[in-house]
C-alpha positions, -999 to 999 in steps of 0.1 A, spaced: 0 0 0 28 22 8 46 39 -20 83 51 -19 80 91 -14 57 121 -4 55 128 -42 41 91 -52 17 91 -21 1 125 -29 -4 114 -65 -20 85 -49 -43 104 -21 -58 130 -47 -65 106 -71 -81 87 -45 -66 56 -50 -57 52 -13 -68 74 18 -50 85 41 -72 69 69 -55 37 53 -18 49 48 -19 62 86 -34 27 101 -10 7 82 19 26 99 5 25 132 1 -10 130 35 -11 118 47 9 151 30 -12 173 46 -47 157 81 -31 157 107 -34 179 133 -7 173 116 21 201 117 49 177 84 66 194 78 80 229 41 88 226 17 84 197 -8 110 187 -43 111 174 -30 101 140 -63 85 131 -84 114 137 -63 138 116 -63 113 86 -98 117 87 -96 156 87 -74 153 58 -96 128 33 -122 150 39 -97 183 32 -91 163 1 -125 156 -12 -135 189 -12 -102 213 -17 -74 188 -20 -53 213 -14 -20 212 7 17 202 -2 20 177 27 -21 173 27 -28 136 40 10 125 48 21 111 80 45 125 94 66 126 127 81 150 154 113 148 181 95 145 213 116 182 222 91 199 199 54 209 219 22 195 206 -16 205 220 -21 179 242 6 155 242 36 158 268 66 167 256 94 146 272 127 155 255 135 118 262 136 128 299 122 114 332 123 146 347 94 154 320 75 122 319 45 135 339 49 176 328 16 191 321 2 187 284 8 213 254 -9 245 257 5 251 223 22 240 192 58 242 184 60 267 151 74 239 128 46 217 142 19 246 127 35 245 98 28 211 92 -3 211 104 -12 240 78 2 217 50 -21 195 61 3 169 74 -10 142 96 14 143 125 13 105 137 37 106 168 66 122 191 99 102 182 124 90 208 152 115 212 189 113 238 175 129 268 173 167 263 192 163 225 226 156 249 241 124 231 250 110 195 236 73 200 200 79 210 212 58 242 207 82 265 172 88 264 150 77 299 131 55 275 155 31 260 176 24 237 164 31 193 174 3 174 191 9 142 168 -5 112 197 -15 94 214 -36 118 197 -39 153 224 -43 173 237 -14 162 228 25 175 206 45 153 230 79 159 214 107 187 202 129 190 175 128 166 182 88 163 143 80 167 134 102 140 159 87 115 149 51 125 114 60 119 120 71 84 142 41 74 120 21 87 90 34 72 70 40 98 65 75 87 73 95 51 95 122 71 103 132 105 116 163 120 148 165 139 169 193 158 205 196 150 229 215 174 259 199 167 253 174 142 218 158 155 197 154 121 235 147 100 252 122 126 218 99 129 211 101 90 244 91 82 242 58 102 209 50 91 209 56 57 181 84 50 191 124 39 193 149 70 190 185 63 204 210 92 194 241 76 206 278 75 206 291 116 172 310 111 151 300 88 131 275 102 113 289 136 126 272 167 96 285 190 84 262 213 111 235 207 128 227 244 165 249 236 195 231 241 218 259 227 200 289 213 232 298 195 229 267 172 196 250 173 181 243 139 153 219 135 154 207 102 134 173 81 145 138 74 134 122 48 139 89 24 145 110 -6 167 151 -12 131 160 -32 111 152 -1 136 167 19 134 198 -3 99 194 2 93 195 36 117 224 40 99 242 21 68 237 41 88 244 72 108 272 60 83 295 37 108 296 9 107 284 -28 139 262 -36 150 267 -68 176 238 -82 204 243 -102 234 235 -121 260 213 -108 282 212 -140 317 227 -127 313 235 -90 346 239 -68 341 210 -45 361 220 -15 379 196 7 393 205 43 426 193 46 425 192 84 396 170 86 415 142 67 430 130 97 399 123 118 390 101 81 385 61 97 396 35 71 349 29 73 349 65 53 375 73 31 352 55 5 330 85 3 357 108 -9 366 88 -38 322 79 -46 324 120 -45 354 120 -71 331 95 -92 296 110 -90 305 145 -95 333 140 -123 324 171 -135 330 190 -114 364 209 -100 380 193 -68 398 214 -44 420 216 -10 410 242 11 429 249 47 409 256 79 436 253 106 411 264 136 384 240 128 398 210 148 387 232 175 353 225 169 344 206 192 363 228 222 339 256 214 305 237 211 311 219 241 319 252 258 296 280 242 267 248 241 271 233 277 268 266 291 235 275 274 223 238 283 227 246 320 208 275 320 185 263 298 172 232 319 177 250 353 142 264 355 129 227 348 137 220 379 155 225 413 186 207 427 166 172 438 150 167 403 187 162 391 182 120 404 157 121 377 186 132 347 207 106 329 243 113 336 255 125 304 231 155 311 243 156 349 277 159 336 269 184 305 248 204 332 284 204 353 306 215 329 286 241 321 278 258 355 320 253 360 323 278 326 294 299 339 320 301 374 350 309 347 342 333 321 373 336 306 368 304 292 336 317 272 353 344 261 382 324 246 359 299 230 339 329 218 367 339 199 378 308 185 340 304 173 350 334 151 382 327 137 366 290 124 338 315 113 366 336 90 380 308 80 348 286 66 338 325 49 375 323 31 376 281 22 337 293 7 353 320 -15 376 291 -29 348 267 -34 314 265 -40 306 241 -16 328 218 9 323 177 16 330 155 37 321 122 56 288 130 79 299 113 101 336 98 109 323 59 114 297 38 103 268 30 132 289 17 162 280 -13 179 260 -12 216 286 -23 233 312 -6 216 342 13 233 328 48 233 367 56 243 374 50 204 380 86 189 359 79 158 330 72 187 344 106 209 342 126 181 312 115 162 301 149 158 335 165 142 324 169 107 293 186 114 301 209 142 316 232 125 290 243 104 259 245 133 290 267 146 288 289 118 250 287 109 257 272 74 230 248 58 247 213 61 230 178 41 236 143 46 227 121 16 232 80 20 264 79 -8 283 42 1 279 8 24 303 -5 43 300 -44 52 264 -34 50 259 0 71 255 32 54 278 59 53 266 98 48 280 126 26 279 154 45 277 186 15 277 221 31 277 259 16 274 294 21 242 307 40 210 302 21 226 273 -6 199 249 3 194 245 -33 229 239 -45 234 215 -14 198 194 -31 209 199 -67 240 178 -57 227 159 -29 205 144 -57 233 132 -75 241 109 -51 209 90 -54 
């Protein structure tokens, strides 16, 4: 019954070959038979699919009218609780109001179906933090799906929805994509509207969609985002590639540099220096961990902290210690602006830069986590939620099976360069 994209299942809904009463029970009933614990709460699903056959009967207008849809349980929807994968949340009062990205769908006419399993407050990169389990990855189960948007990526692969939102703060939509196989857009710092999403760091939030397919993607940020996306030429682009990144490259990855070489053949490849950016990850954890601490302080007082996981107990004291030491915000503040400078000169030598998403494939349960590759999961993509650029992971090779990401980012507002090549990967 299902069929492969948004753009086959509209066609499908208007001419009324299916409703989407039907499409929306078959995936519930495909949540409730699987086992990966990609959703934290379910939503009245069945009751919007109704709204929207009826929408489509009369009007049948809507560019996501009648498609099922899901949402990271950090984003607020009337009536449900949002959790942000934590216990300290579990019994919080219901939604007064929508998130802004949720009335966005809603307005397409989207049938939001459920509230996907996140790392608790959007602090991890293996979706194993969360207070309600462990997401499976739908590629290999005994693997993790990626974090912090791991539920929502799981959910897509899996198809038990046609696109999911995410949040990406450091790599959150990218990182989980990668490892699961489906296209991640973090998008330009801005425009998509963050209101009502739980903050973990104001300063580089971005919920963005994630999708099977770039069009869908392109798709749903258009719904999310108010803006047209125009694609465009590929033929000739200066494909930038950091030459200070190469040595984080695992033996799993350095396939997707040479799949880049092949599928974009004509275009121009390029080495461009960013000597500051392997200090990525020194001035998200500092700048970010400080605006986490003060962010979930008024959740609660000293004794709800038993309720927290410790990665957030110790992300919540790291940052209170830099709250105590300001001099080390300052410095990482400044750093934050040289690897700004930098990205704005490699930009002026390239079009657009790539890389590995992510520096691994899907690790493993009961991996090491001291392995760097594990460590610093997040290296390729911090850099640009540092500088607010758009950032996409497309699926591009396998690896004894597992998927490995292509991580293409640009200059502010190139979300339709980074499709028109992300497209060429499919």
């Amino acid at each position: 019954m299902n069929s492969n994209n948004i753009a086959q299942l509209k066609q499908m809904l208007l001419s009324r070959v299916v409703s989407s009463e039907e499409i929306t029970l078959d995936i519930l009933r495909k949540i409730e038979r699987s086992d990966l614990n990609c959703f934290i709460a379910l939503l009245n699903g069945k009751e919007q699919a109704i709204e929207a056959d009826k929408k489509i009967a009369s009007v049948g207008t809507g560019k996501l009218l009648g498609v099922p849809v899901a949402i990271k349980d950090n984003m607020r929807f009337i009536g449900s609780v949002t959790t942000c994968g934590s216990a300290l949340l579990r019994d919080a009062a219901p939604d007064t109001v929508d998130c802004e990205a949720v009335k966005r769908l809603r307005d397409a006419g989207a049938v939001i179906i459920g509230k996907t399993n996140m790392d608790e407050f959007a602090m991890g990169s293996s979706n194993m933090t969360s207070a309600f389990g462990y997401v499976h990855n739908p590629v290999d189960k005994t693997r993790v799906c990626g974090g912090s948007s791991g539920g929502s990526a799981a959910a897509v692969k899996a198809g038990l929805c046609y696109a999911a939102l995410g949040s990406d703060t450091g790599g959150s939509i990218r990182q989980p994509s990668s490892y699961c196989g489906v296209v991640g857009l973090k998008p330009t710092y801005g425009t998509i509207d963050g209101s009502g999403m739980y903050a973990l760091s104001q300063d580089m939030d971005q919920i963005g969609p994630i999708t099977r397919t770039v069009d869908d993607n392109k798709l749903m940020y258009e719904v999310l985002s108010g803006r047209e996306i125009s694609l465009s030429s590929t033929s000739g682009l200066r494909i930038g590639l950091i030459k200070e990144f190469e040595s984080f490259y695992s033996p799993q990855v350095m396939g997707v540099i040479n799949r880049a070489r092949e599928v974009l053949g004509n275009c121009n490849f390029t080495e461009v220096s960013c000597p500051t950016i392997g200090l990525a990850y020194y001035v998200y954890s500092v700048l970010g961990n400080i605006q986490s601490a003060n962010n979930i302080r008024p959740l609660g007082d000293v004794a709800d902290r038993n309720k927290l996981g410790n990665e957030v107990k110790k992300r919540i004291l790291i940052g209170e210690y830099m709250i105590k030491h300001p001099q080390i915000a300052e410095r990482a503040k400044e750093v934050k602006q040289i690897i700004i400078s930098e990205l704005d000169k490699a930009l002026c030598e390239c079009d657009v830069i790539i890389s590995p998403t992510a520096p691994s494939c899907a690790f493993e349960f009961t991996a090491d986590k001291k392995r760097k590759e594990i460590v610093y999961s997040d290296i390729f993509t911090q850099p640009a939620s540092i500088a607010g650029l758009p950032a996409l992971s497309v699926p591009c090779i396998e690896v004894g099976g597992l998927p490995v990401g292509i991580q293409i980012f640009g200059a502010k507002y190139s979300e339709g360069l980074l499709f028109s090549l992300g497209k060429r990967f499919e």
